[in-house]
C-alpha positions as CSV (number, residue, x, y, z in Angstrom):
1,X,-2.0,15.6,-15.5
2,X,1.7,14.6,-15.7
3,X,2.7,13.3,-19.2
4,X,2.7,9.7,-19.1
5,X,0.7,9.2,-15.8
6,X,-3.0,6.8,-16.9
7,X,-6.1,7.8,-15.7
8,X,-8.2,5.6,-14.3
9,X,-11.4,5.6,-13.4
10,X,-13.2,3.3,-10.6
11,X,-16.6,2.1,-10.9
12,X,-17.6,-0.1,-7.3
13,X,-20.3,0.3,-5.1
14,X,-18.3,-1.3,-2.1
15,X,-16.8,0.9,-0.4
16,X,-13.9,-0.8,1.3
17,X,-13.1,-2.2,-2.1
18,X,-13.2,1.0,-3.4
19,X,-10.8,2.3,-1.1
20,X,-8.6,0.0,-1.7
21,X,-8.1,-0.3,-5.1
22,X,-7.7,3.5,-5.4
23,X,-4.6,3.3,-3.0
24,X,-3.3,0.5,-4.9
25,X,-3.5,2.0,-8.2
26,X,-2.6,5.3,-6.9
27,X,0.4,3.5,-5.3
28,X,1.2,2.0,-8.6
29,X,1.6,5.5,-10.0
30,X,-1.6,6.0,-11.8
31,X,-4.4,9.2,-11.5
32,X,-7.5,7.7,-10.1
33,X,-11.1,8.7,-9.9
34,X,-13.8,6.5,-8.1
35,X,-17.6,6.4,-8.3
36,X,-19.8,4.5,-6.1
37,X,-22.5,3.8,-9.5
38,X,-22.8,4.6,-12.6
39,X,-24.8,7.7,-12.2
40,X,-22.5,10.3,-13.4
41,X,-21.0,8.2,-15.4
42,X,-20.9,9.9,-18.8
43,X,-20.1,13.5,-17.5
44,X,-16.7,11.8,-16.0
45,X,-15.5,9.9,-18.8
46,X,-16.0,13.4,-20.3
47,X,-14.1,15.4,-17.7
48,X,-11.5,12.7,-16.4
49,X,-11.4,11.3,-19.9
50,X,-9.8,7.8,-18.6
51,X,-7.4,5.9,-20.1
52,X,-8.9,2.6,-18.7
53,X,-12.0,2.4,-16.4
54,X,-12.0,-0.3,-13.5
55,X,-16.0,-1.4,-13.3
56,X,-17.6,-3.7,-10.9
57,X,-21.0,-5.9,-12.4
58,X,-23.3,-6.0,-9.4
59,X,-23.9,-2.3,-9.6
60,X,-26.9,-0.2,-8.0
61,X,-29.0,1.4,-10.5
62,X,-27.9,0.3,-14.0
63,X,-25.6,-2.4,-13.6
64,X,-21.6,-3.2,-15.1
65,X,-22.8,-4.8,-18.3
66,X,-25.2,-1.4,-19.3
67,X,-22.0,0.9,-17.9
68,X,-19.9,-0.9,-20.4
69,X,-22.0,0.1,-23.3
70,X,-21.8,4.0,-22.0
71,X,-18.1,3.5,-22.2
72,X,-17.9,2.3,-25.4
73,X,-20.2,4.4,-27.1
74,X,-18.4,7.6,-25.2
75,X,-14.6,6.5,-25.5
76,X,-11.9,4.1,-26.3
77,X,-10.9,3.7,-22.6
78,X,-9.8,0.2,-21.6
79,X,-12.1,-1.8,-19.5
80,X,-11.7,-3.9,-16.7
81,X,-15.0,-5.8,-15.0
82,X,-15.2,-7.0,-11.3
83,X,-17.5,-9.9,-10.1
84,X,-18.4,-11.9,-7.4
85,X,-19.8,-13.8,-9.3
86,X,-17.4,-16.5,-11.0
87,X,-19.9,-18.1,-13.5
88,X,-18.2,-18.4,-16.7
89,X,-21.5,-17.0,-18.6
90,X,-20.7,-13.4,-16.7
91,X,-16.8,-13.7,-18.0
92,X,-17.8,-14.4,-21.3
93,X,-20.6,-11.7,-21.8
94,X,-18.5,-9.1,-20.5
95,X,-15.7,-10.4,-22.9
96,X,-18.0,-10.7,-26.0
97,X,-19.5,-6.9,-25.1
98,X,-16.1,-5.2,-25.1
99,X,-14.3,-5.7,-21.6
100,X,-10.7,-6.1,-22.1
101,X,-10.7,-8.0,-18.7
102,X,-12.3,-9.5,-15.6
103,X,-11.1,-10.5,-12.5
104,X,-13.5,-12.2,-10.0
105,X,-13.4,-11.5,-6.2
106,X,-11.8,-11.9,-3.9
107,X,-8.9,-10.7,-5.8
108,X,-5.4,-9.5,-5.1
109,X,-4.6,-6.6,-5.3
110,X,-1.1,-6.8,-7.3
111,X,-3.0,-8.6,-9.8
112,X,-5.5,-5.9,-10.4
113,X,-2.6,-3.9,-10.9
114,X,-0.9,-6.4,-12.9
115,X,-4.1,-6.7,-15.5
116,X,-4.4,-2.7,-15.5
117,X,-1.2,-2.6,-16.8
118,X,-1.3,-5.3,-19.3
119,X,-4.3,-3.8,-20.6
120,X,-3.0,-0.3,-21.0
121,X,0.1,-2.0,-22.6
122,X,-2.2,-3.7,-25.1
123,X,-4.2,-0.5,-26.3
124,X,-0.9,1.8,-26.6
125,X,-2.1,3.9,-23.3
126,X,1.0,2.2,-21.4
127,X,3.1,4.8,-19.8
128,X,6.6,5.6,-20.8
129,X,9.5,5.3,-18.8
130,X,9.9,8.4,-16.8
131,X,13.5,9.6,-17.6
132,X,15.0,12.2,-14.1
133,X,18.5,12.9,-15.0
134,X,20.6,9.9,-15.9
135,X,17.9,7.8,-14.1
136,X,15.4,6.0,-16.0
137,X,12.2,4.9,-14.4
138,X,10.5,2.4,-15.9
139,X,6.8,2.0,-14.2
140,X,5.8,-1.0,-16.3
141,X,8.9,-3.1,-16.1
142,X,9.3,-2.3,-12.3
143,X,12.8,-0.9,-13.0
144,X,14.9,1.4,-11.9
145,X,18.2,2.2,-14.1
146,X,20.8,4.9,-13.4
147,X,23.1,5.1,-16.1
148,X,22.3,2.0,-17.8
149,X,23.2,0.2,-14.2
150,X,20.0,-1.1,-12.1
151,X,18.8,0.2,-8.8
152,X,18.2,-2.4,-6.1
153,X,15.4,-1.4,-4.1
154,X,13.2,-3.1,-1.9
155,X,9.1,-3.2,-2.2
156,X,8.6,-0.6,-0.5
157,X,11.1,1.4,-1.8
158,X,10.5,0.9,-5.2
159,X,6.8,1.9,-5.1
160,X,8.0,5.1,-3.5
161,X,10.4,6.0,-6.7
162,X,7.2,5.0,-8.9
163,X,5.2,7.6,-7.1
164,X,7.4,9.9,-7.0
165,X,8.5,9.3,-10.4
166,X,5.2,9.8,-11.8
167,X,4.7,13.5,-9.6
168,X,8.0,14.4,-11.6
169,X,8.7,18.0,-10.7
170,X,5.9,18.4,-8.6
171,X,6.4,18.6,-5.0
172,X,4.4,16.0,-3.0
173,X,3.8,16.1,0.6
174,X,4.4,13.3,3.1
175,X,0.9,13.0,4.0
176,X,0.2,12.2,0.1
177,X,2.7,10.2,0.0
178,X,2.0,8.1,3.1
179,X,-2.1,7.6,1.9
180,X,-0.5,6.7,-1.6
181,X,2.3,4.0,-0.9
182,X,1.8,2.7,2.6
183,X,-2.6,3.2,2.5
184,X,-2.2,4.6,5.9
185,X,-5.1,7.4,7.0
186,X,-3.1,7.9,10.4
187,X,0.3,10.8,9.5
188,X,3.7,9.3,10.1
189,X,5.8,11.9,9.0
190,X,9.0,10.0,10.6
191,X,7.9,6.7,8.4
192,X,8.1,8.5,5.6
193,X,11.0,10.4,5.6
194,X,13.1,7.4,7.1
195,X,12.5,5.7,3.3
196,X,12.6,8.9,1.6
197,X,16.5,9.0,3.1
198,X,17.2,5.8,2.5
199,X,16.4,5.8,-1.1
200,X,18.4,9.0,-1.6
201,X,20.8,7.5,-0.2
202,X,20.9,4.8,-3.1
203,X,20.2,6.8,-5.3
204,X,22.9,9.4,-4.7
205,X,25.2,6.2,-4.9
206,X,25.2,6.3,-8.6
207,X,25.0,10.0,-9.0
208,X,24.1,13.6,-8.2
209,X,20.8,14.3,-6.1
210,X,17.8,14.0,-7.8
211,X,15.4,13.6,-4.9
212,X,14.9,17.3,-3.1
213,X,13.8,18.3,0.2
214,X,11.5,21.1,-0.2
215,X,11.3,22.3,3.4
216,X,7.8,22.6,4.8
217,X,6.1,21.2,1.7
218,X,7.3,17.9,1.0
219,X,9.7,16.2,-1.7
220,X,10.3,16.2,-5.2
221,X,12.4,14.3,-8.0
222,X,13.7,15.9,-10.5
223,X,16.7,16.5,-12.7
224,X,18.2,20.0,-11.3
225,X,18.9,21.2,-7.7
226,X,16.1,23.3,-6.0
């Protein structure tokens, strides 16, 4: 893993849900891994070792509250519970057996995010700001600084620097890219390298390139020229 990239892991049974919140995190510019139950469990939390795991409640097999032991007794992840069920007995049960969060559904995704981070923030897992050159990325604050100066960016093009940002020196293809900040299945290639120019170009107004073509693989940030 990248230094300073969170792990997290997904626990939900739904798989629509599940699919989205992987793209959302993954988006956001965290490492995700996603179960459909709790049955492998423990040998994940011992391969992925997650920095936070994302668990739903209503769970086949043994459900969120009995997963939420296996974490604690196995790590000191960070644990957020999904419900549909709104009841403030389920909040405060999860709560009182060591969640760090819950978030009923329907939820938005952007808070999800939001609480991830907060939580990761809390138990000193948060990631630092990514430093490329004299551009500092800061994926917690949402900020983008080149020499002290901020970077305005749009949505879009903000989540892109994030992602790329936290691939530092790693090329990425456009198909990974597409599936991680636009949740598309469908390639676009021309979608993503009409952004991908466009926030070169604003970058490369406050200094030299840091975001590379590498031709037939994909794109890459990082501090030196290919």
């Amino acid at each position: 893993m990248v230094q300073g990239e969170p792990r997290i892991l997904v626990v939900e049974d739904a798989e629509a849900i599940r699919l989205s919140v992987e793209v959302a995190l993954r988006a956001a510019g965290f490492a995700v891994r996603a179960l459909p139950d709790g049955e492998q469990l423990e040998a994940e939390l011992a391969r992925f070792r997650p920095d936070l795991v994302v668990l739903d409640v209503l769970l086949p097999g043994r459900d969120g509250f009995a997963l939420l032991r296996v974490v604690r007794r196995n790590c000191a992840a960070g644990v957020v519970m999904l419900t549909a069920r709104d009841g403030v007995e389920d909040r405060l049960r999860g709560l009182g057996e060591g969640a760090d969060d819950y978030l009923v559904k329907p939820f938005v995704l952007a808070e999800l995010v939001a609480r991830v981070t907060a939580v990761l923030r809390r138990t000193g897992r948060a990631r630092p700001a990514v430093e490329i050159g004299d551009l500092v990325v800061d994926l917690d604050a949402g900020l983008a600084l080149y020499r002290g100066e901020p970077v305005e960016l749009t949505v879009t093009e903000w989540k892109l620097l994030a992602y790329l940002a936290a691939h530092r020196d790693r090329v990425v293809g456009k198909a990974q890219i597409l599936s991680a900040v636009w949740g598309y299945d469908e390639y676009s290639a021309n979608l993503v390298e009409v952004n991908v120019s466009t926030l070169r170009r604003k970058l490369e107004a406050h200094g030299p390139r840091l975001l590379h073509t590498v031709r037939g693989q994909g794109y890459v940030l990082r501090g030196d020229r290919p």
